[in-house]
N, C-alpha and C positions, 0 to 999 in steps of 0.2 A: 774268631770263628766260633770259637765256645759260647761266648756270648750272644753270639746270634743265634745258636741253636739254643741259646738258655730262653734267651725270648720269644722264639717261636714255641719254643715248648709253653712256658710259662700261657701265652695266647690261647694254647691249642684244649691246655687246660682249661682257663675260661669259659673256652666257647663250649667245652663239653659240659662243665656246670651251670653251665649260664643256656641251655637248650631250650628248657621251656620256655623262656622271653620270648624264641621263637616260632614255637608252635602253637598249633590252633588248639584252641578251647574242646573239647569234646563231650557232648550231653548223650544220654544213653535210654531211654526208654522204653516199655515192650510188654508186653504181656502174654505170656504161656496158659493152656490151659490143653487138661485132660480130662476126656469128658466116657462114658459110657451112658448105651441107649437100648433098651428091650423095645422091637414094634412087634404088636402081634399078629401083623398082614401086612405083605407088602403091594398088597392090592386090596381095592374091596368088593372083589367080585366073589358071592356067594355060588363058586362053583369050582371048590377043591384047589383051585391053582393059585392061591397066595401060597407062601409060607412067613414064618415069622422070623426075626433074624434079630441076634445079638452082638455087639462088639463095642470096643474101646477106639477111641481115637483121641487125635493132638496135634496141636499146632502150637507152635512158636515164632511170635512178630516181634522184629527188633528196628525199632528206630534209629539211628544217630547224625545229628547232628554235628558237623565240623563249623565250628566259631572263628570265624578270621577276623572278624572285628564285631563290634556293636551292630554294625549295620550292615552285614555282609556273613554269609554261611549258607557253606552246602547241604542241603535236608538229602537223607539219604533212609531208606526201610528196603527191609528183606522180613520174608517168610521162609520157615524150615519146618524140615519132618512133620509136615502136614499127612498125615497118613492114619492108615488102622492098623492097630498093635497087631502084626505077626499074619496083617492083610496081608494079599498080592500086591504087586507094585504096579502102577499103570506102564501102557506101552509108551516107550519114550517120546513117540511123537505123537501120544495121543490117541493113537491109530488111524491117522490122516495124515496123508505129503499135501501141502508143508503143516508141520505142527500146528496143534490148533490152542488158543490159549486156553487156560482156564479163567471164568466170568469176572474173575474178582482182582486179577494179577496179571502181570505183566510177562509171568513165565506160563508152562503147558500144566497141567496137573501131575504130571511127572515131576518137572522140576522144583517143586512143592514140593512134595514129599522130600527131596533132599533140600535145594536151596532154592530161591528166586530170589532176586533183586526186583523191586518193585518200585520204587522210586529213588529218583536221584534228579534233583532239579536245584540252582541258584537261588535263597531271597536274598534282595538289594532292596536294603531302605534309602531309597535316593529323597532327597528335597521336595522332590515333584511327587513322593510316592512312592509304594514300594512294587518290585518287581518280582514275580519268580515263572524262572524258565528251564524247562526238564519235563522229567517225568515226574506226574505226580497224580492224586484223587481227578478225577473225573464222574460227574451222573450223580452230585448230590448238592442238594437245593434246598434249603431253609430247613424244616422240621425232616423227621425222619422218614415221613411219609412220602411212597415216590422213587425214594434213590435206592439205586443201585452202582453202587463204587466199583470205577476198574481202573487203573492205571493208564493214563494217555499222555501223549508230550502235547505240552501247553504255555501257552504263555500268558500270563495273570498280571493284571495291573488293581491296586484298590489303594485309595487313598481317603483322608475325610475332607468333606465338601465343607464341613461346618463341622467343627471338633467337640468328639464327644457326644454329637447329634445327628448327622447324616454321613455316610459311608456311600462312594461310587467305587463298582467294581467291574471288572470288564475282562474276556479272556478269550482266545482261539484255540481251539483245538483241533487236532490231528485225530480223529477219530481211525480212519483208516485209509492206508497210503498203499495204489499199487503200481504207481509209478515203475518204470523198467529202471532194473539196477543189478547188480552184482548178485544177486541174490535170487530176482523175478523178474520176468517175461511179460509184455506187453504189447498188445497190438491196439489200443487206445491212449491219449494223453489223459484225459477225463475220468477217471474210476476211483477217486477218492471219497472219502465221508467226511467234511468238517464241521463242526459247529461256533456260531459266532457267539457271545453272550453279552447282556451291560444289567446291571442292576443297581437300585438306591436303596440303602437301607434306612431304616430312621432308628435313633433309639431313645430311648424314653427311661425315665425312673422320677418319682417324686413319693411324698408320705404315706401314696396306696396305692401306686403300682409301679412297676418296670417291667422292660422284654425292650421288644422290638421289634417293626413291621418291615413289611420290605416288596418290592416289585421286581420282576425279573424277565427279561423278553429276551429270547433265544432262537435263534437262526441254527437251521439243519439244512445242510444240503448234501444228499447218498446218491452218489454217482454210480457206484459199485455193480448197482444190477443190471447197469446199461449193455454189458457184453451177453452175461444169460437171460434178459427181461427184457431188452431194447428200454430201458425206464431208468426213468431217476425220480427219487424221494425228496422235495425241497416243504420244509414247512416250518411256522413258527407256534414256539410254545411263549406261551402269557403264566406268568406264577405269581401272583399275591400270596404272600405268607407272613404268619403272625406269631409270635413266641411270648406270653405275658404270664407272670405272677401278679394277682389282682387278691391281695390277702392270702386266706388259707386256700386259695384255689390258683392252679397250674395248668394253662391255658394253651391247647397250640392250634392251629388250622392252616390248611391249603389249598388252594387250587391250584389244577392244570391245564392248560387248554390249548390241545396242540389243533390246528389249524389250516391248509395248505393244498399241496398235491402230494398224493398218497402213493398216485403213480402218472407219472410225465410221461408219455409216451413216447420215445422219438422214431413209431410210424404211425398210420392211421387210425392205430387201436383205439379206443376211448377211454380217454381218460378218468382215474378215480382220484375224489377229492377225498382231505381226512379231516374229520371232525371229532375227534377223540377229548374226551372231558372225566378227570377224577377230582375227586374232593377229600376232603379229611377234616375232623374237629375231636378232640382230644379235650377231657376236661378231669385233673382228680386234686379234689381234695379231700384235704391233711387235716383231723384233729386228733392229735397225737392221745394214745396211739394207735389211733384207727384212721383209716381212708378209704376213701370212697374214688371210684373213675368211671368214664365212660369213653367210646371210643364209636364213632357213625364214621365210613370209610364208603364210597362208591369209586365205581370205575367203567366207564359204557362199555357196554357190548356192542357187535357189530351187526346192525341191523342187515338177516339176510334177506328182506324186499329193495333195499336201496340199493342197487349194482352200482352205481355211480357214485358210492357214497364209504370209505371206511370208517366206520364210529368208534370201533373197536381196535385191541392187539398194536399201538405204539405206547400208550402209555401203560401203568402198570402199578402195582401198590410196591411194587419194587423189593431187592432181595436183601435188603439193609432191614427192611421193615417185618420181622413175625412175629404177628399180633399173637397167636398159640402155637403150641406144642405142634401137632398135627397140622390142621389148616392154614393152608396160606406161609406157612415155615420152610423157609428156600431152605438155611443154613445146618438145619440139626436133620431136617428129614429129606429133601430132593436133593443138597449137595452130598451127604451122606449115604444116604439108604436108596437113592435112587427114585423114579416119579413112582410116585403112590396115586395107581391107576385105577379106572373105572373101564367102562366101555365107550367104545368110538373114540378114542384117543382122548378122555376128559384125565387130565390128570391132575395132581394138587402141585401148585410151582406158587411161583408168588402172583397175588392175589389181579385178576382182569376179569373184568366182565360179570362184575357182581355188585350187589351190596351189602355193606357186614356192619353190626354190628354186634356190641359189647360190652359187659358190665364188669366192674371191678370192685372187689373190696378187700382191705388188707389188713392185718395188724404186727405191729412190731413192739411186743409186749419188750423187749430189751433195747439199747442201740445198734445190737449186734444181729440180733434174728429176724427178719421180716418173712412172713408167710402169705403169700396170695391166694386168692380164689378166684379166679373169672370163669364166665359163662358169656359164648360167641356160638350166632345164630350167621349164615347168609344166605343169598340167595342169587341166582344169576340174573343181568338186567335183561339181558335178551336172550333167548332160548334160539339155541341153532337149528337148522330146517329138520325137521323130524323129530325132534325131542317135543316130550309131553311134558318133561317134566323143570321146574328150575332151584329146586330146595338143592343146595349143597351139602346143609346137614345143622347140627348144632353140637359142639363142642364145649366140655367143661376141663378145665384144668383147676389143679394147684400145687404151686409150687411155696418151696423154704426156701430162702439163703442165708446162711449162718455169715458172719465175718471172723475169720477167727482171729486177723490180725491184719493190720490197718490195710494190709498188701495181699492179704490171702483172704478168700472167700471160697464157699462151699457151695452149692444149690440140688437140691433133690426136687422133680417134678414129677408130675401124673397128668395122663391128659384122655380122654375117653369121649371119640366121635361118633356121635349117632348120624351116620352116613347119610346123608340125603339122595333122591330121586336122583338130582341133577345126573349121576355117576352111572344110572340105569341109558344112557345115551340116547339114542332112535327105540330101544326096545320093540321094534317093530313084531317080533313073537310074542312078545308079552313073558319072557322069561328070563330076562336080566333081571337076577334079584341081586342086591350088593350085602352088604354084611358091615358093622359097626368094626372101628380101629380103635385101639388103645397103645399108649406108650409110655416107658418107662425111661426119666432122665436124668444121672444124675455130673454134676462138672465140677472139677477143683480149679480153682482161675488163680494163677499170680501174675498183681500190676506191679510194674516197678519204670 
């Protein structure tokens, strides 16, 4: 009997020392950053009722990775204490039954601030290709122009047609589900939003250039409004996009081009078709240690003589993408400080119904300092019924960011808008005057 308890012992020891053999691999990435921002209006209505408003804020995104084999792991991220230092705290649900999310996450704005879980989905590199199924990125599309990232359950298939040289990818999404369940109430089957996707990449490199080009054709179909609208949204977006290094010059561009019914009626109402169209071309070169960029961005507006017709408001320069400080800047100034407003509801969000552009020139007198200066002009494509006016204004920034170590980075910016018309609305009295915005920026980032 001793002996057998010697050898379950002796086993038991083993298997305690010998544990990792059996556990998953664990990879850990993320990046923190604390940022402080002076605006000196939080409108631009020259009539006493902005004020100016200062504060600190921060966010913490953690990746990890679970490695079950080579070809096999759970990708999992969360976001924390997403907040402003010694802010108020949002109401827990939002302030809406049922909770409403926040843009960018799979949790409310609440659960941010303490925790959210943002993705958790399966890759499987199978023979045939690889899979991944879960939660994960959704709303972002070749160059950065455009997207706008939120978390969706999806299912992703990509594998190479010709290795090394063509990439086929393809994926469904669950955009939004309101099926009757444990949870919600349903007096229709039909009220979901999916999107279907397929895309081919090409990629390219030889002794003066590499990137890579790519087409992409996407199915939308938004059932959702069929209870408050009688209507559903079906239509397809077309995406050509291109990524290239061509010598000292770094190259990107895109189109959009969503196309369809805007609104499907299901009674006799008439129907709106959508024709919605943005563009982008990106171009800066490097002679160390100076640089030069440019940046031409459009996005229609919505013609109000075509009733029959949406041009405008589905696609978008998207909240991934700010080009400046001020304009067109989802992330430091409308997720932060709130819409930075004009009259008649014109507010600054990410960039629709305009054309912008932008000059850039840099120098990075060390490897570690780089300083910019850009100057950004735009203008709206269509002016809505009663405005006189389409200048949104012209913006100069510049920013520094120091590195002070391979994993730490520093950045202080300035940015100062000369308000455009656009912001004076219908001005029908003739007394909407707006007033110029500046801001002060500055952010500590650790990647790891």
């Amino acid at each position: 009997m001793k002996k057998l308890w010697l050898i379950l012992l002796s086993l038991g020891l083993v298997m305690a020392f010998s544990v990792s053999a059996f556990a998953v691999d664990v990879k850990v990435s993320g990046e923190y950053y604390a940022a402080g921002l002076y605006l000196d209006k939080t409108n631009v209505k020259d009539d006493d009722t902005a004020n100016s408003t200062a504060f600190f804020y921060q966010r913490l995104r953690v990746g990890t990775d679970f490695v079950v084999s080579p070809s096999l792991k759970l990708v999992t991220r969360f976001d924390a204490m997403e907040r402003i230092w010694g802010g108020q705290r949002s109401p827990v649900d939002g302030g809406t039954t049922p909770a409403t999310l926040a843009l960018d996450s799979a949790g409310t704005r609440a659960e941010n601030e303490n925790i959210a879980v943002d993705w958790a989905y399966v890759n499987y590199v199978a023979p045939v290709g690889t899979f991944d199924v879960g939660y994960m990125n959704s709303g972002a599309t070749g160059t950065i122009f455009g997207n706008s990232a939120v978390p969706a359950g999806r299912i992703k298939y990509y594998s190479p047609l010709i290795k090394d040289a063509i990439n086929i990818n393809a994926d469904i999404t669950k955009l939004t589900d309101k099926s009757a369940s444990a949870v919600t109430s349903a007096n229709a089957t039909d009220l979901d939003k999916d999107a279907y996707a397929i895309e081919g990449v090409y990629n390219f490199k030889n002794d003066k250039a590499s990137g890579k080009a790519a087409f992409k054709i996407a199915y939308t179909r938004d059932a959702t409004k069929r209870v408050s609208g009688q209507y559903k949204q079906t239509y397809f977006t077309f995406t050509p996009w291109a990524i290239a290094k061509i010598g000292p010059v770094a190259l990107q561009a895109e189109i959009n081009w969503a196309t369809g019914d805007d609104s499907d009626y299901d009674t006799a109402t008439g129907d709106v078709d959508l024709d919605n169209l943005s563009a982008f071309v990106d171009a800066t070169a490097t002679f160390a240690p100076v640089y030069v960029g440019a940046t031409v961005a459009y996005v229609s507006g919505d013609d109000p003589d075509t009733n029959d017709k949406k041009e405008g408001g589905t696609l978008k320069g998207g909240r991934d993408w700010n080009p400046c400080l001020i304009m067109f800047n989802y992330y430091d100034t409308y997720n932060w400080v709130g819409a930075i407003s004009g009259y008649d509801s014109v507010v600054n969000d990410a960039m629709g119904n305009a054309w912008f552009f932008q000059g850039r020139v840099g120098v990075r007198p060390t490897p570690q300092l780089d300083i910019n200066l850009a100057i950004a002009y735009a203008t709206a494509d269509e002016k809505p019924t009663g405005y006189a006016n389409s200048n949104y204004g012209t913006e100069v920034d510049i920013t520094g960011t120091y590195k002070i170590t391979n994993n730490l980075s520093y950045m202080l910016g300035a940015g100062y808008l000369f308000t455009g018309d656009y912001y004076k609305g219908k001005n029908t009295q003739g007394n909407n005057d707006v007033d110029n915005d500046f801001i002060v920026l500055n952010k500590l980032t650790l990647s790891f």
